[in-house]
C-alpha positions in Angstrom: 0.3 -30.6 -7.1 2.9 -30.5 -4.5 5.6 -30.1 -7.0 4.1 -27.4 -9.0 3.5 -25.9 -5.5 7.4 -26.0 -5.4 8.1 -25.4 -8.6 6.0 -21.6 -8.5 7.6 -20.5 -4.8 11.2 -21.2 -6.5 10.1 -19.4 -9.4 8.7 -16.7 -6.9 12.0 -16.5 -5.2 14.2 -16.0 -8.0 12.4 -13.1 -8.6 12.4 -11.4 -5.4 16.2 -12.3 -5.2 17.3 -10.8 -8.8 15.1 -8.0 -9.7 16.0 -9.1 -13.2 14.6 -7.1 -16.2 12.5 -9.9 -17.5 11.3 -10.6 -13.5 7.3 -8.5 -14.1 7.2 -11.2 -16.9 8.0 -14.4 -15.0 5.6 -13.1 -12.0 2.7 -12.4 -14.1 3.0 -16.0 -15.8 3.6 -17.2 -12.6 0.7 -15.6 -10.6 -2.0 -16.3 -13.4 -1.2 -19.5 -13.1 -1.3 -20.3 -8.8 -3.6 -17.4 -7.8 -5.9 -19.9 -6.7 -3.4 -21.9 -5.4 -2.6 -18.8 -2.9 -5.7 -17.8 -2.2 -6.0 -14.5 -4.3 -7.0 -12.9 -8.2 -5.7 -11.5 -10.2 -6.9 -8.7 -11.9 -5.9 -5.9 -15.5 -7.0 -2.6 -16.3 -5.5 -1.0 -19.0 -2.8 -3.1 -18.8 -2.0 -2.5 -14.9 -2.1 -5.5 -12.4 -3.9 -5.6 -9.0 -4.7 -8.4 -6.7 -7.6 -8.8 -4.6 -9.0 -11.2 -2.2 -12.7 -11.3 -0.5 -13.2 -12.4 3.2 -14.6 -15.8 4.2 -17.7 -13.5 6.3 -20.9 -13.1 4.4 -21.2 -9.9 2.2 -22.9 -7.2 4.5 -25.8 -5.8 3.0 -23.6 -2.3 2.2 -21.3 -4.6 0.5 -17.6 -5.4 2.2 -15.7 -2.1 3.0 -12.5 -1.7 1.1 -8.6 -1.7 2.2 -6.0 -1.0 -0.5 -2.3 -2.0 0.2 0.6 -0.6 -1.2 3.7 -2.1 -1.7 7.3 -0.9 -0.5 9.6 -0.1 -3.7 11.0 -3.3 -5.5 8.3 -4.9 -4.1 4.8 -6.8 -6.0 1.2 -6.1 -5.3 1.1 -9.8 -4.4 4.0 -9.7 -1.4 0.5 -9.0 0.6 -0.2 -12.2 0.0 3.1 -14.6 -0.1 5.9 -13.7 1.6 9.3 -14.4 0.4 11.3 -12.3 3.5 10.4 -10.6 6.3 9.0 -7.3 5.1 6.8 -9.4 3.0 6.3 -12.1 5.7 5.3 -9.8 8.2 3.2 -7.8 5.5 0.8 -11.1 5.2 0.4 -11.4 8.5 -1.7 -8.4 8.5 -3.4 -8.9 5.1 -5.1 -11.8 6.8 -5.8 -9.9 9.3 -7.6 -7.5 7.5 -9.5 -10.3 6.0 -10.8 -11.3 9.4 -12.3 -7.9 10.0 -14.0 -8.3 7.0 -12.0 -6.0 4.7 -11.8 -6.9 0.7 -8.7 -6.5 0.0 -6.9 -5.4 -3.3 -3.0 -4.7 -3.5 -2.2 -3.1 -7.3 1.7 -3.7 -8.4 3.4 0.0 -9.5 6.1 -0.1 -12.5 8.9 2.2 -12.4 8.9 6.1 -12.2 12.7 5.8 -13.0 14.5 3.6 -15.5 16.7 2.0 -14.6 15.4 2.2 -11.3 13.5 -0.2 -8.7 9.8 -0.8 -9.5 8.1 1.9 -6.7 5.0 4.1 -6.6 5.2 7.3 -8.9 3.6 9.8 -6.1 6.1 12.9 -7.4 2.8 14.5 -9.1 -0.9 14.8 -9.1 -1.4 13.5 -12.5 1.2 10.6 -12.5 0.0 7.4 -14.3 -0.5 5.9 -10.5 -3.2 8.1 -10.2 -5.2 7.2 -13.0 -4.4 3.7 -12.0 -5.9 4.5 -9.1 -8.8 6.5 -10.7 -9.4 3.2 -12.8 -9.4 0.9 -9.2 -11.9 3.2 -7.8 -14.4 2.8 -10.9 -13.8 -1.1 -10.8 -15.0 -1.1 -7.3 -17.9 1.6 -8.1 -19.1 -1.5 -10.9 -19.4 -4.0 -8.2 -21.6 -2.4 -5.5 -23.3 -5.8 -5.4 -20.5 -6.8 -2.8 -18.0 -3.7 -2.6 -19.5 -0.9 -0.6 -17.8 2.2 -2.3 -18.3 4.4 0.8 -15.9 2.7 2.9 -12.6 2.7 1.3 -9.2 2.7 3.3 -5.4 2.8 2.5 -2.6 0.9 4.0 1.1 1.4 2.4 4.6 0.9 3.5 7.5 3.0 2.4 6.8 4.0 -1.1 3.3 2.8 -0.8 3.4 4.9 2.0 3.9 7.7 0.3 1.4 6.5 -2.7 -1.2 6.3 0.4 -0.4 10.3 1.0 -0.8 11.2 -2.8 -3.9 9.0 -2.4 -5.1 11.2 0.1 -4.4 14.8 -1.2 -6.0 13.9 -4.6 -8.9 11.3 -3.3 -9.7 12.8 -0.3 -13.9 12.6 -0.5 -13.8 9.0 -1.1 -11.3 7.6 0.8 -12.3 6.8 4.7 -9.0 6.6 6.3 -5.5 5.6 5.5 -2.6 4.8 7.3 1.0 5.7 6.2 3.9 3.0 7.3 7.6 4.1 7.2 6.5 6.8 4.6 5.5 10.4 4.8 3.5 13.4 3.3 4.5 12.7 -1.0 4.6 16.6 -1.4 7.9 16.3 0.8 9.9 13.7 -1.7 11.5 14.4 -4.6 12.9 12.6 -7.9 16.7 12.8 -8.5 19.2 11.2 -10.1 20.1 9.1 -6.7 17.9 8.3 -4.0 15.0 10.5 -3.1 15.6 13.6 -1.2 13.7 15.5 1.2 12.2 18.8 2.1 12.1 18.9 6.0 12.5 22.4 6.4 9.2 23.6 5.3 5.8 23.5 6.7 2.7 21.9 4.3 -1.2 22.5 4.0 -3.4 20.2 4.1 -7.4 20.5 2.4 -9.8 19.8 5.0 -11.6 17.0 3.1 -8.1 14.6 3.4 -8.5 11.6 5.4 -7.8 10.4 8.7 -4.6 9.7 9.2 -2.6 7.2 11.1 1.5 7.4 11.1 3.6 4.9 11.9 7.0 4.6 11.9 10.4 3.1 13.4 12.7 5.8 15.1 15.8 3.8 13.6 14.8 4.3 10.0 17.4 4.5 7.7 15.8 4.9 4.3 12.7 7.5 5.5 13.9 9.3 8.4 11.7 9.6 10.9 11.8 13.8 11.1 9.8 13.0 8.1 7.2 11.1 9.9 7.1 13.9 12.4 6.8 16.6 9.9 3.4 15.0 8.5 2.0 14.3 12.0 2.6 17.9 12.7 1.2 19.6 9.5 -1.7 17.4 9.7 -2.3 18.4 13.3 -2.6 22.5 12.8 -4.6 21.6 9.4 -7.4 19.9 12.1 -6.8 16.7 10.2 -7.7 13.4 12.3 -4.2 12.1 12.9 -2.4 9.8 15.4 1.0 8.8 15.4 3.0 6.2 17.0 7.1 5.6 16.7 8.7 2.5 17.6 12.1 3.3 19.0 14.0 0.1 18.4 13.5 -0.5 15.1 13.8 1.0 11.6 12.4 0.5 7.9 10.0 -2.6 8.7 6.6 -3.3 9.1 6.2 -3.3 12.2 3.2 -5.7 13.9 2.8 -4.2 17.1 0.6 -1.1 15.6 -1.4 -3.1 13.4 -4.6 -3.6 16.0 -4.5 0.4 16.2 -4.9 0.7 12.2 -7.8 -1.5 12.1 -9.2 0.6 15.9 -8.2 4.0 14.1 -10.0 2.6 10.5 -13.3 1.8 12.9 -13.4 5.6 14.7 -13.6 6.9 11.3 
């Protein structure tokens, strides 16, 4: 056992490390194989992956609420769970604790809006395959109301996943809870090109009344989302009357960042 054990983190390494083109293959071989071994399942629809994980606590009688997890691009659903670097290390740190506060948790793997291009949440449109990925999620967790209570659903995502958490919200607004957007900002704001994605900071965005909550966080230091970004959701959300808080760390950059994770799960439990 203890060799296999080894034998599945090298194998999990070499993927983070080369991004090859082959690397969804190897993971998914991989992951079918030790998601017991880790502690999570995995799970298809239609062909797209997402892993999920129920607390140790008793199912309430509502069923356990919900907490998706996004990824940051060239990231996998399952970084949530096993860390290979520090984003992802830090990232599993508050997976578990979401499963203390009794949150099922479920963390889908995107593809790639761009070829050849990093594997990252498509949140450029409202009808992007993401969202019907996330359309199917929604109706897997409507099919198990024995133990998944379908009225509290919440959204956690860093960096691209951020922004997937935003698309989430404009589109899913009446049944999502709350979500909380990490090191990303509003998705209407981003746009595709053939470099990096740029953004629109010089424009002000509406908001419908029925999106969530909303809890920003972000590093002032951040080099890949800038943090004008971050201020420019806070401040739409805020003369829309959307719930919203926002909280800048002003040492670091584009990292999870632990110190705000207690005020997710207190701004999750307001809503």
């Amino acid at each position: 056992m203890k060799l296999k054990l080894i034998a599945i983190i090298v194998a999990l390494l070499f993927c983070s490390l080369i991004f090859a083109n082959n690397c969804d293959a190897i993971v998914n071989k991989t992951i079918t194989k030790s998601r017991f071994i880790f502690g999570f399942q995995r799970e298809k629809i239609d062909g797209r992956v997402f892993f999920h994980k129920s607390p140790e606590t008793e199912i309430p009688q509502q069923g356990y609420p919900v907490l998706f997890l996004f990824h940051g691009a060239v990231q996998h659903g399952f970084n949530w769970f096993f860390g290979l670097n520090t984003w992802s290390y830090l990232q599993t740190q508050f997976t578990k604790k979401a499963l203390e506060n009794g949150y099922y948790v479920i963390a889908p793997s995107s593809l790639k809006p761009v070829r050849p291009g990093p594997r990252a949440w498509d949140v450029f449109s409202n009808d992007s395959n993401d969202v019907y990925f996330m359309q199917n999620m929604l109706d897997w967790i409507k099919s198990n109301d024995d133990f998944l209570d379908s009225n509290n659903i919440y959204c956690v995502g860093f960096s691209s996943g951020g922004f997937m958490c935003s698309r989430v919200g404009h589109i899913f607004g009446n049944t999502i809870k709350a979500i909380a957007v990490h090191s990303g900002a509003n998705a209407d704001s981003v746009y595709l090109t053939d470099g990096p994605p740029e953004f629109d900071l010089d424009r002000t965005y509406n908001f419908s009344s029925d999106f969530p909550p909303t809890i920003i966080i972000h590093g002032e230091k951040d080099g890949f989302v800038p943090v004008e970004a971050a201020n420019l959701l806070y401040s739409d959300l805020q003369r829309c009357g959307i719930t919203s808080e926002k909280h800048i760390d002003q040492e670091n950059g584009h990292i999870w960042l632990p110190e705000f994770e207690d005020l997710i799960f207190d701004f999750f439990n307001k809503q």
